[in-house]
Steps between C-alpha positions, in 0.01 A plus 500: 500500500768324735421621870792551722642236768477678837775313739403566841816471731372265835729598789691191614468358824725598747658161684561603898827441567516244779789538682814764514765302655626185527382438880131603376542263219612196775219546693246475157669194426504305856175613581227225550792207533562283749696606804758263431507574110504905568817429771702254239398728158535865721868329626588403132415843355669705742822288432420545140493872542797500701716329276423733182506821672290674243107552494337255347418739207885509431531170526614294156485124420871486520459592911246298522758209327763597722306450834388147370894434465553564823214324662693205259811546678382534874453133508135514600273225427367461143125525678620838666621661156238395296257677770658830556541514129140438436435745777687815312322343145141544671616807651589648134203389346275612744671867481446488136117361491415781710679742325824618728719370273514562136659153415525172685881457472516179688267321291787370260699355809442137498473266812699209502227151569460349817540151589206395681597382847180443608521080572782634743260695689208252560567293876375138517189414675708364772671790521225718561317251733852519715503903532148481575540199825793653595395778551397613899336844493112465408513860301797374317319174430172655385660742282718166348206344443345730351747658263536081358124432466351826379811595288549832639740768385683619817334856418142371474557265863622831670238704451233275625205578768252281634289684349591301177467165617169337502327188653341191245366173564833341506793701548513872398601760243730779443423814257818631342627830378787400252640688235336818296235494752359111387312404758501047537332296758637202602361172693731444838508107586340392803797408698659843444194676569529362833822610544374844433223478674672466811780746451227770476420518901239774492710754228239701303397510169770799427824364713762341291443090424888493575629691723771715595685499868367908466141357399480663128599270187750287462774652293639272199858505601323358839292226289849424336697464840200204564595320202864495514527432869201188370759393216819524746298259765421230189849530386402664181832657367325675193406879539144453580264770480110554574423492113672108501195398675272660213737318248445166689132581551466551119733196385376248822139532348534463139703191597203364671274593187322794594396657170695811409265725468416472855868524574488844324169623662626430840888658462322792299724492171351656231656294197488102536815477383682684800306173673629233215877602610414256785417219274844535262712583859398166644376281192341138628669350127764536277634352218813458643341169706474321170849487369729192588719676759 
């Protein structure tokens, strides 16, 4: 006797729909980035948005094609396309994986590569050692200091307290909040603890380590105003920017054989071979050396 097959219907899960416009959908996507990465990616999107007129749920590979061609033709930097491009292809995918979008129409769009400046961007230990002396303001030369020795993103140096600096034997130490909420501590030399030390003049544990002229943090366009005004007095004509001295920091002490995974623990990458681009930007050999010319 065959028994019947009873098929029991399960009702399927309902997804919550996450977001109902556009400006909703933003806000999912910068939230829990960087201050600087939620100004650049929130600036690229809106000029995104602007430029195709359409929701992004109207929105077709073909606009998405056509706003590449015109970053192309605005003579902007290659570096500058190739990030507010990536910025509208995370945007896409993010409104997809979460289920806004029905398709990801910007994953076919392909970025053109990069050249990797990088060697252009690391100073000389001369050059650092000249901002530093040069400098006459003892904030401006603790903050210097400690943005070359500690590696510091200019994010991570603003947003310190006293409160995060502690005493050793020899010297001191800094804990770090860096990115995606990583917390790193990092040994401060003697002779910039010092320095420190004596810039603190009875603050407490939850005043600023740097500084404003209104007593709250130092802002980064302020931190960046210190370093060019530093390059400008050691007649550095290149562009110099706070993360130069975490480029030098990083390439400065591989040169002098620290191992790289230290290198890595103490600039908080999470992949070794974000730290090994130091190694091929500044190689200590090279084949070319052997050939008769």
């Amino acid at each position: 006797m065959t028994q019947a097959l009873t098929i029991v219907n399960a009702p399927l899960a309902v997804i919550p729909r996450q977001a109902d416009t556009d400006q909703q959908l933003l806000a999912l996507w910068l939230h829990g980035r960087s201050e600087h990465t939620q100004r650049a990616y929130g600036a690229d999107a809106q000029r995104f948005l602007e430029f195709v007129g359409v929701p992004l749920n109207e929105v077709t590979l073909g606009l998405v094609q056509n706003y590449a061609d015109s970053l192309a033709a605005a003579e902007l930097s290659p570096a500058t396309v190739h990030r507010m491009l990536s910025a509208v292809k995370s945007l896409f995918a993010f409104a997809h994986r979460i289920g806004y979008l029905a398709f990801d129409v910007a994953r076919p769009l392909r970025l053109s590569s990069l050249r990797d400046s990088l060697s252009e961007r690391i100073l000389d230990e001369a050059e650092v050692q000249r901002m530093i002396a040069l400098e006459r303001n003892p904030r401006n030369t603790a903050l210097l200091r400690l943005l070359y020795v500690c590696g510091l993103r200019v994010s991570e140096i603003c947003s310190l307290k006293w409160s995060m600096l502690q005493s050793r034997t020899e010297g001191g130490q800094v804990t770090v909040m860096g990115k995606r909420g990583k917390t790193r501590v990092i040994l401060i030399p003697e002779s910039t603890w010092n320095i420190l030390a004596a810039l603190r003049q009875g603050a407490t544990e939850d005043q600023p380590l740097f500084r404003s002229r209104k007593n709250g943090h130092l802002h980064p366009s302020q931190v960046l105003r210190i370093v060019q005004a530093a390059a400008k007095r050691a007649n550095i004509t290149k562009a110099v920017s706070p993360h130069w001295f975490r480029h030098a920091h990083a390439s400065h002490s591989l040169d002098r054989n620290a191992p790289i995974s230290l290198v890595q623990a103490t600039l908080g990458h999470s992949d070794i071979s974000t730290t090994g681009r130091y190694l091929h930007a500044r190689p200590s050999d090279s084949s070319s050396r052997y050939l008769p010319l």
